[in-house]
C-alpha positions as CSV (number, residue, x, y, z in Angstrom):
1,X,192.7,37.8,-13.2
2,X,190.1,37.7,-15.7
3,X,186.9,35.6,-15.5
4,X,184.9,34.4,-17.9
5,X,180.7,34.0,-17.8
6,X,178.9,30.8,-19.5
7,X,175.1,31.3,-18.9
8,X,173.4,28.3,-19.2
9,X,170.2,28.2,-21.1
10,X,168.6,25.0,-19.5
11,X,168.3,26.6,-16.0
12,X,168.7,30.2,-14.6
13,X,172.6,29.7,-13.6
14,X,175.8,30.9,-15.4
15,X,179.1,28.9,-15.3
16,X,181.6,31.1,-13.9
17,X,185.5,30.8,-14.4
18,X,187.6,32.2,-12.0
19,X,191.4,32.8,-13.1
20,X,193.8,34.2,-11.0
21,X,197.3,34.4,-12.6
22,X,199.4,34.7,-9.5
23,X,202.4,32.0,-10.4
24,X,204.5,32.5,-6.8
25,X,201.2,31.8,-5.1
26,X,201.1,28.3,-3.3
27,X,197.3,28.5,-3.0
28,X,194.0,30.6,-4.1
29,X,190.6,30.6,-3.2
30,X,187.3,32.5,-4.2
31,X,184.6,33.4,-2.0
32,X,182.0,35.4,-1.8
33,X,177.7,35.7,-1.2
34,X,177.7,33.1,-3.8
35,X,178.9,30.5,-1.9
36,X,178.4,32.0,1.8
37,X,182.3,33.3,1.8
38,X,183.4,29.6,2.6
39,X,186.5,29.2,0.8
40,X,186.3,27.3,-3.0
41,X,189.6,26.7,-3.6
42,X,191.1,27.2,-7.2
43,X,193.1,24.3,-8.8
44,X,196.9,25.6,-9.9
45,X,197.9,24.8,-13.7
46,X,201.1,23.8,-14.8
47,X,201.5,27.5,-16.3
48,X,202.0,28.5,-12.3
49,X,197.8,30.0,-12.8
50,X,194.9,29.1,-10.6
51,X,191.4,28.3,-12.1
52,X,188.3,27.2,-11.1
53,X,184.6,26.9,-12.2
54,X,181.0,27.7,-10.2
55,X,177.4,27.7,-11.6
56,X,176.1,30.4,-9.9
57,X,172.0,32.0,-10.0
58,X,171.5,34.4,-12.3
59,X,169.7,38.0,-11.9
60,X,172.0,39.3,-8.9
61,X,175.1,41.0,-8.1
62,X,177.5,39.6,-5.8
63,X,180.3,40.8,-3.5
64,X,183.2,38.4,-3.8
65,X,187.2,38.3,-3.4
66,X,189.9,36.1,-4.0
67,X,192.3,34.5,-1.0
68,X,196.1,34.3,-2.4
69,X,197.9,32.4,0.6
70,X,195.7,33.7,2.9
71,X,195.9,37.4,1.8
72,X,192.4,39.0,0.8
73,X,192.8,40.5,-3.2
74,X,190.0,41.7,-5.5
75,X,189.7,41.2,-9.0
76,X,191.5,43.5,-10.9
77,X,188.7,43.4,-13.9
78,X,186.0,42.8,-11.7
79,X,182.0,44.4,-12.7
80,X,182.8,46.8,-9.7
81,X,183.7,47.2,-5.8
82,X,181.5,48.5,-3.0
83,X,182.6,49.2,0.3
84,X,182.2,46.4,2.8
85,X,181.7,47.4,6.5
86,X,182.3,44.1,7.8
87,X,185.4,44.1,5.7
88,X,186.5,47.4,6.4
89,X,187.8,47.3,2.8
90,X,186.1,47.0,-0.8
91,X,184.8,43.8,-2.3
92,X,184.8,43.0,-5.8
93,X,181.5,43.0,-7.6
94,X,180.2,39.8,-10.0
95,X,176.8,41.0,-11.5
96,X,175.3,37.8,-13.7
């Protein structure tokens, strides 16, 4: 599930690609403190893959994790993980 960082130089924001390369899912979503954990749903490629793309502020880490029909699942290559009371579980890190 790697992702990929494109950090734009005409404002402080980096184009992130999420890719989660789960082909029996049905559906994947991303969320995190990015985009106040609402649900951005990833769009599934012919290869059976799910992609999507976000521009997201720069200078900040954030707590995120992926929803694989409806099952909470961190990414696996991730910057880090950090213990999430709320969650009761650990939340992948994205540091841009």
């Amino acid at each position: 599930m790697p992702i990929t960082k494109q950090f734009l130089k005409s404002k402080p924001e980096c184009k992130v690609t999420f890719t989660v390369l789960d082909t029996d899912a049905n559906a994947v979503a991303v969320a995190g403190d990015f985009n106040d954990w609402e649900k951005t749903e990833l769009k599934k490629l012919k290869n059976g893959s799910f992609k999507g793309q976000l521009n997201i502020p720069v200078d900040a880490t954030y707590e995120f994790r992926y929803s694989v029909d409806g099952e909470w699942v961190n990414e696996p290559e991730a910057d880090g993980y950090k213990f999430n009371d709320f969650a009761g579980a650990e939340n992948s890190l994205l540091t841009l």
